[in-house]
N, C-alpha and C positions, 0 to 999 in steps of 0.2 A: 837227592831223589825225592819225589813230592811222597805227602800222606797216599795217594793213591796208587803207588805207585808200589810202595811198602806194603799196601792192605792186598793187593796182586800177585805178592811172593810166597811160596808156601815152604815147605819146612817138612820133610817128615822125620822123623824120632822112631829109629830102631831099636827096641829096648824100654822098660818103665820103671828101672834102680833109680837111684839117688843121680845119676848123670845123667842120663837119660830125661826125667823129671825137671831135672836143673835148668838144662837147654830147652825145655817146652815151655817153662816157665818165663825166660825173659824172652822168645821169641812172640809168646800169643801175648805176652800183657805189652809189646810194644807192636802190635797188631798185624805179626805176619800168619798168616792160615798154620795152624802146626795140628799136626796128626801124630798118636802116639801109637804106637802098638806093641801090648805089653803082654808078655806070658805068663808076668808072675812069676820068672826064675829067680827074682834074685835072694841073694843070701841074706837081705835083712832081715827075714824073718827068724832066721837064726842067732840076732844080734839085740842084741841091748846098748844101747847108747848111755857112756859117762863122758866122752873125751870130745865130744861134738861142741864146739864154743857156743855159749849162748843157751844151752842146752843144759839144764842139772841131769838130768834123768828120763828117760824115754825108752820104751820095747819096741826094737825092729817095727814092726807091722804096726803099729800104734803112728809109728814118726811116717810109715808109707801112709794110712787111709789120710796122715793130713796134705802129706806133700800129694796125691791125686787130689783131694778135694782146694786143694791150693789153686794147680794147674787148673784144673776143670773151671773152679770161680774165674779165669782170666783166660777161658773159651777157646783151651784146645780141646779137640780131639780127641779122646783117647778107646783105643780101638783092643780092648783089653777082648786077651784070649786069641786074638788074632796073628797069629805067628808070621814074620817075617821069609819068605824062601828065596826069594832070589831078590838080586839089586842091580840094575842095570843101568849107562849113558843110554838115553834119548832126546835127541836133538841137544836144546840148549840147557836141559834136566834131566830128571832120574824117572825109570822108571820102576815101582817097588811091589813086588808080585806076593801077594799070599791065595790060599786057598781059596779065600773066596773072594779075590778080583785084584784088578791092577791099578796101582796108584801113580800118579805125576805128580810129583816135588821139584822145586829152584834147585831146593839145598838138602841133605841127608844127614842124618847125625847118629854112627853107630855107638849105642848102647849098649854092647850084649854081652858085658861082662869078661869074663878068659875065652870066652865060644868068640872065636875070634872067622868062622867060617865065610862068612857075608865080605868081609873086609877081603879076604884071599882069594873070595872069587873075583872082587871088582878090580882085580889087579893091583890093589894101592902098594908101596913101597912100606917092607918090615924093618926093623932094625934086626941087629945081629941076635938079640936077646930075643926076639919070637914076638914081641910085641909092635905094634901097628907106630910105623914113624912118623910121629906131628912133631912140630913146634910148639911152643906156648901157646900158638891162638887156635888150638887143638885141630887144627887142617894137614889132611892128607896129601897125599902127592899129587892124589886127584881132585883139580881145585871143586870146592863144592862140597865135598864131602869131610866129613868130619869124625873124628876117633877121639871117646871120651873116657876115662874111668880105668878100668883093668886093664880093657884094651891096650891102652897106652902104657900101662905101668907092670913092671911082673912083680913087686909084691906088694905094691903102699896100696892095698885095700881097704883104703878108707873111706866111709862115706861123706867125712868134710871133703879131702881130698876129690873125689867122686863129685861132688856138690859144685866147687870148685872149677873142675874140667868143663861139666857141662854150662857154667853162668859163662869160661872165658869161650866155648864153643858157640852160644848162644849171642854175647853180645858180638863178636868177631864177623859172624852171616847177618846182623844187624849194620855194622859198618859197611860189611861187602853192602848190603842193597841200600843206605842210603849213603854210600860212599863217600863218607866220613869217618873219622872215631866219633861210635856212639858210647855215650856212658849214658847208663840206668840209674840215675840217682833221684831216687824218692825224697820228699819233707814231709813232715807233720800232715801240712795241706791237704798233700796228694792222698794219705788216707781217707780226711771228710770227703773230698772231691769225688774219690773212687767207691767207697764203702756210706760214707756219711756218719762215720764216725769221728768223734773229740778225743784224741789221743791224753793224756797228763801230760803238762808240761813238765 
């Protein structure tokens, strides 16, 4: 599928945890429209990161203002405080209703943690265990739409984990639209290129 073609697709992101995040992050930096809409529910503010790879030390809400200011540098959306109510198929997309107005997305990608409500209303198929049935490449019954994080998992509440769900949720509706495996793999380069930064070799 051409660059323009991809820059025509939009993406919205139900949810603004560590999955949710994850999936707005490789979707806007490979330049589909992504829209976040975030409550603020999640539990990282309750958490202190040791076990995150890569990571010595970090406080929940410390590792979030970076991950939104992450996102936001690579030009999603994010529509913080704007609660998600309904999700609905329109035409060959979704349509995603909150209080104050209605949005049109390709693709949707549920974030909301164990509030598993949105996913039950759009009919998608559960597993036995209560949690929302994907695959690996974190897709629903209903193609298009996507279950990331908790949702999928009933206890590995991890925010690697979590991180995880939403990069394979993310690059997966990157393949879907340019109909290929796309892989996300950065160099050195790609930072001057992108930032104009000289990395240490």
């Amino acid at each position: 599928m051409s660059d323009e073609a991809t820059a025509d697709a939009s993406v919205i992101v139900v949810g603004g945890g560590p999955a949710g995040l994850s999936a707005a992050l490789f979707t806007a930096k490979n330049g589909l429209e992504t829209t976040v809409f975030d409550t603020d529910g999640t539990w990282m503010h309750k958490a202190h990161l040791f076990n995150y790879l890569g990571i010595g030390s970090v406080g929940g809400s410390e590792f979030m203002a970076t991950a939104r200011q992450q996102v936001d540098d690579f030009g999603a959306e994010r529509r913080q405080g704007e609660e998600v109510t309904a999700v609905s198929e329109s035409g060959d997309g979704f349509s995603v209703e909150t209080d104050d107005g209605e949005y049109e997305a390709d693709f949707v990608v549920l974030a909301t943690g164990a509030n598993r409500d949105v996913a039950e209303d759009l009919g998608v198929d559960f597993a036995e265990d209560g949690t929302v049935d994907v695959g690996v490449e974190m897709e629903t019954s209903l193609e298009g739409v996507y279950a990331t994080g908790a949702m999928v998992r009933a206890e590995e509440w991890q925010a690697a984990i979590a991180v995880g769900d939403g990069a394979a949720a993310g690059l997966n509706i990157l393949s879907a639209v340019k109909g290929e495996h796309y892989h996300d793999f950065d160099v050195p380069a790609d930072a001057e290129r992108l930032f104009g930064e000289q990395l240490a070799e």
